[in-house]
ZALO-371040 format. One line per field, with one value per residue (C-alpha): residue number from 0; residue in one letter; z, x, y. Coordinates in pm, 1 decimal. Each point is the difference from the previous one (the first is absolute). Layout:
N
k: (NUM/...)
r: (A/...)
w: (Z/...)
u: (X/...)
v: (Y/...)
This chain:
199
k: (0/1/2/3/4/5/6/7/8/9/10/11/12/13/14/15/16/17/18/19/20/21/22/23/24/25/26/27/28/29/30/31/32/33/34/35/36/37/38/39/40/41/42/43/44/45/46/47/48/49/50/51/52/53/54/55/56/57/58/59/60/61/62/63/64/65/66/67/68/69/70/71/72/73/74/75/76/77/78/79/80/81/82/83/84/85/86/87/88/89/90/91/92/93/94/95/96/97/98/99/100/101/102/103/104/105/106/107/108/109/110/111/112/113/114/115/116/117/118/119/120/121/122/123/124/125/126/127/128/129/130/131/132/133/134/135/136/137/138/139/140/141/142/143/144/145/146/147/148/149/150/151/152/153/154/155/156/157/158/159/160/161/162/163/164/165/166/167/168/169/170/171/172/173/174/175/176/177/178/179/180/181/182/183/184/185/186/187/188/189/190/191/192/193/194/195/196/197/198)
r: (X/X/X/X/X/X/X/X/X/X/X/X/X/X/X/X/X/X/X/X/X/X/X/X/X/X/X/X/X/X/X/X/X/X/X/X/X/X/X/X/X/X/X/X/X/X/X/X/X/X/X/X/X/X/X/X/X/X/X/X/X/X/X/X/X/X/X/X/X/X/X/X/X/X/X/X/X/X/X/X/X/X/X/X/X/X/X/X/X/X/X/X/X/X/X/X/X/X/X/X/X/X/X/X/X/X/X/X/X/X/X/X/X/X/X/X/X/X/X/X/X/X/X/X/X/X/X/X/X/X/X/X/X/X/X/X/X/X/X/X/X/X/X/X/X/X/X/X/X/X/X/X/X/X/X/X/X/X/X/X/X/X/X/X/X/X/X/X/X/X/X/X/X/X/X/X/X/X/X/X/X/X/X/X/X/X/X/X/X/X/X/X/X/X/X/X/X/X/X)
w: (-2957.5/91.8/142.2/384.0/1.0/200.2/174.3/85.4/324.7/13.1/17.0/305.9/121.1/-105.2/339.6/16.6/42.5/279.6/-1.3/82.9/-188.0/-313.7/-196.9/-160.1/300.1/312.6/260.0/331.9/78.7/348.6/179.9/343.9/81.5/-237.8/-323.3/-320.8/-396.3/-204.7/-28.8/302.0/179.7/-177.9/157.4/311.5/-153.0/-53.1/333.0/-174.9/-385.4/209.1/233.6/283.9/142.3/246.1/271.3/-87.4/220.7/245.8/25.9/274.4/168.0/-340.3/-220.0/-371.5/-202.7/-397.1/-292.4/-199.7/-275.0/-250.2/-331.5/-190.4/-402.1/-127.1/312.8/-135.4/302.8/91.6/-343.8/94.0/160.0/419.8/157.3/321.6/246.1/294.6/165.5/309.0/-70.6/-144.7/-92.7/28.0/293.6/-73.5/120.2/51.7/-205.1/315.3/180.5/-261.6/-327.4/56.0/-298.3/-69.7/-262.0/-82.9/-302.7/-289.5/141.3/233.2/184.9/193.9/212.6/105.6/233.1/-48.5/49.3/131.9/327.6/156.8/-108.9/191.6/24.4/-173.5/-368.2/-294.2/-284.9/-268.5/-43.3/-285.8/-207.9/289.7/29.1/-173.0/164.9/95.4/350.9/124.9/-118.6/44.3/-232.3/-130.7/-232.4/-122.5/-296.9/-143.2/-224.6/-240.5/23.6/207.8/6.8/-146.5/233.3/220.6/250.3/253.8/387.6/264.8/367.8/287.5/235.4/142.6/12.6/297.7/17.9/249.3/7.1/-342.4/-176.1/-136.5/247.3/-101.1/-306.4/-120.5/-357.7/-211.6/-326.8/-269.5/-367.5/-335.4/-244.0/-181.4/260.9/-264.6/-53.5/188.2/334.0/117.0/366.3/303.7/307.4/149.7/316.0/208.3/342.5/33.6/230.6/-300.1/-246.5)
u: (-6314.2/306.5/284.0/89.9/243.0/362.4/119.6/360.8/113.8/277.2/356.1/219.3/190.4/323.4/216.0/240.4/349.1/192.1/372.0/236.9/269.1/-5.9/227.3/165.1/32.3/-23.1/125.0/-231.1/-30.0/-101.1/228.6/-37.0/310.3/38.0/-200.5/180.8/-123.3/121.3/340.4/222.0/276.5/282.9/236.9/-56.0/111.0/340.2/147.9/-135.6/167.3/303.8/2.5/109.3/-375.1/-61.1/-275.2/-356.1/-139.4/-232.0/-340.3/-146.3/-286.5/-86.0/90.9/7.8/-93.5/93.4/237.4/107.7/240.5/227.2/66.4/172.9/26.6/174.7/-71.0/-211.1/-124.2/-217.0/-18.7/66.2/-286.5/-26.1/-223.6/-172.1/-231.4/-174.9/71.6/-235.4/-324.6/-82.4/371.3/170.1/259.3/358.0/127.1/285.3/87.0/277.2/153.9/235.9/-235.3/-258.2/-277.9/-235.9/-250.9/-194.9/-221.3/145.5/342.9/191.9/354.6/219.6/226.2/278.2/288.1/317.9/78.2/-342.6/121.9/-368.2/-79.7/7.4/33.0/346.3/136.4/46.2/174.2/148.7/-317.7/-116.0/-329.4/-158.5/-5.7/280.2/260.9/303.6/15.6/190.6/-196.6/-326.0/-253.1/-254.1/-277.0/-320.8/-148.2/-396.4/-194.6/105.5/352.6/307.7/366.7/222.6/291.6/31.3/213.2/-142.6/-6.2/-214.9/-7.3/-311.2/-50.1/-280.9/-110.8/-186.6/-161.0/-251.4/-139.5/254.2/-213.9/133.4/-182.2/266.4/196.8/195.7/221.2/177.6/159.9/175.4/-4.2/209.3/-195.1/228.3/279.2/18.2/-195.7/-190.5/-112.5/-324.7/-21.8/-300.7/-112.2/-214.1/-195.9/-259.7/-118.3/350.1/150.7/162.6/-100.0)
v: (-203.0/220.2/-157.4/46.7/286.7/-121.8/255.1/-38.2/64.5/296.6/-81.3/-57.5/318.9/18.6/-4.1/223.4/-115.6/20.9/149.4/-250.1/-164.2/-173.7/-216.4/298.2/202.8/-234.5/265.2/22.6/350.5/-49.7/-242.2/-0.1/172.6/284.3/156.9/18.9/-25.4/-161.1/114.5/-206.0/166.5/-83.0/211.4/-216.7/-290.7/119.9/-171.0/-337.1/110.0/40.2/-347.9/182.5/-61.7/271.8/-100.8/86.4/311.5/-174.1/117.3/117.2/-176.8/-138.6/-261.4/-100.9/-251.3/30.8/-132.6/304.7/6.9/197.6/-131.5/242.4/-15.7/-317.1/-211.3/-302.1/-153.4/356.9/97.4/332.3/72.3/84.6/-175.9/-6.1/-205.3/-3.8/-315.7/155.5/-215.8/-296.9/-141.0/-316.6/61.5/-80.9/-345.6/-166.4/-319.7/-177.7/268.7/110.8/72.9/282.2/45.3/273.8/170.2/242.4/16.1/-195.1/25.8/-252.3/51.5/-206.0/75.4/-293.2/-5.3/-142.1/-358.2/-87.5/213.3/175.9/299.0/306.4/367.7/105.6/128.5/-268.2/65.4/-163.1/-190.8/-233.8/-148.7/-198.3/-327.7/-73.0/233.1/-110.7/-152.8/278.5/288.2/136.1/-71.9/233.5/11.5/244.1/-107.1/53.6/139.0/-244.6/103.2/-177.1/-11.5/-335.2/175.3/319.5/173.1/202.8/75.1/41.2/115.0/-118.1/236.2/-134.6/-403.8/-130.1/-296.4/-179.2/-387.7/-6.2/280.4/330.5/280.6/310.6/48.5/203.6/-3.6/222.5/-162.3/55.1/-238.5/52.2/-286.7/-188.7/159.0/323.4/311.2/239.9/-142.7/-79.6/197.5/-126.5/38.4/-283.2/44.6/-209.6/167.2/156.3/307.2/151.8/184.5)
């Protein structure tokens, strides 16, 4: 008697992959406020670099939601690698921890932003800013760590152009910052943004 013949059944289709960022290169080409690959601006983080903070051009009839970031060669927190995301859909809002802490994220990363002496937070220029929480009552605190990665100590800055809030949540932001781990080397320079005017 011959044995029933199995016939298998043909193998799923292979789906093709979709662009889009991955761990190497986690840039979003297609942010809802401007197109760019994967290379970031740099040049237009040079008021940051500097600490003089310049305002943000605001967009028009538009608004932008993203954490992008420059981590040039030598800065360990970034591990010199730019990053961006799109903070547009589907992510956690910032929120405010009291009135004086403010604490965001965006993919394996997580900043805080702090002002000084438990005072509320609010739309002006911070520098002279330490590792967050443990800054000195005086001073701001700071702090972006992830990826595996954070700071023991830092000195950095940062300036909030932008921070409304309604019923105690976060409904505009607005960020720039600027973080040396370890308070030496190259700097890691970002721009955080959640439904903001600026760009």
């Amino acid at each position: 008697m011959t044995p029933p013949v199995t016939v298998k059944p043909p193998p799923p289709a292979v789906a093709t992959p979709k662009p889009g960022p991955t761990p190497d290169n986690p840039v979003v080409p297609d942010l809802p406020h401007a197109k760019y690959d994967p290379a970031i601006d740099e040049d237009s983080f040079a008021g940051t670099l500097s600490e003089e903070y310049p305002e943000p051009r605001k967009l028009d009839g538009k608004i932008a939601s993203y954490l992008k970031f420059v981590s040039p060669k030598g800065d360990y927190i970034g591990g010199g690698k730019n990053r961006a995301y799109d903070l547009s859909v589907g992510a956690t809002p910032p929120r405010l921890n009291g009135t004086s802490n403010l604490i965001a994220g965006a993919g394996p990363w997580g900043l805080s932003f702090v002002a000084p002496g438990g005072t509320k937070l609010k739309v002006g220029k911070y520098l002279g800013a330490t590792r967050s929480p443990f800054q000195d009552a005086n001073k701001p605190g700071l702090s972006v760590s992830g990826d595996g990665r954070g700071s023991n100590t830092l000195t950095g800055s940062f300036a909030v152009w932008q921070l409304e809030v309604v019923d105690d949540k976060v409904v505009a932001l607005a960020v720039d910052f600027l973080q040396r781990s370890e308070g030496k080397g190259p700097p890691l320079l970002g721009r955080l943004r959640y439904k903001s005017k600026y760009e």
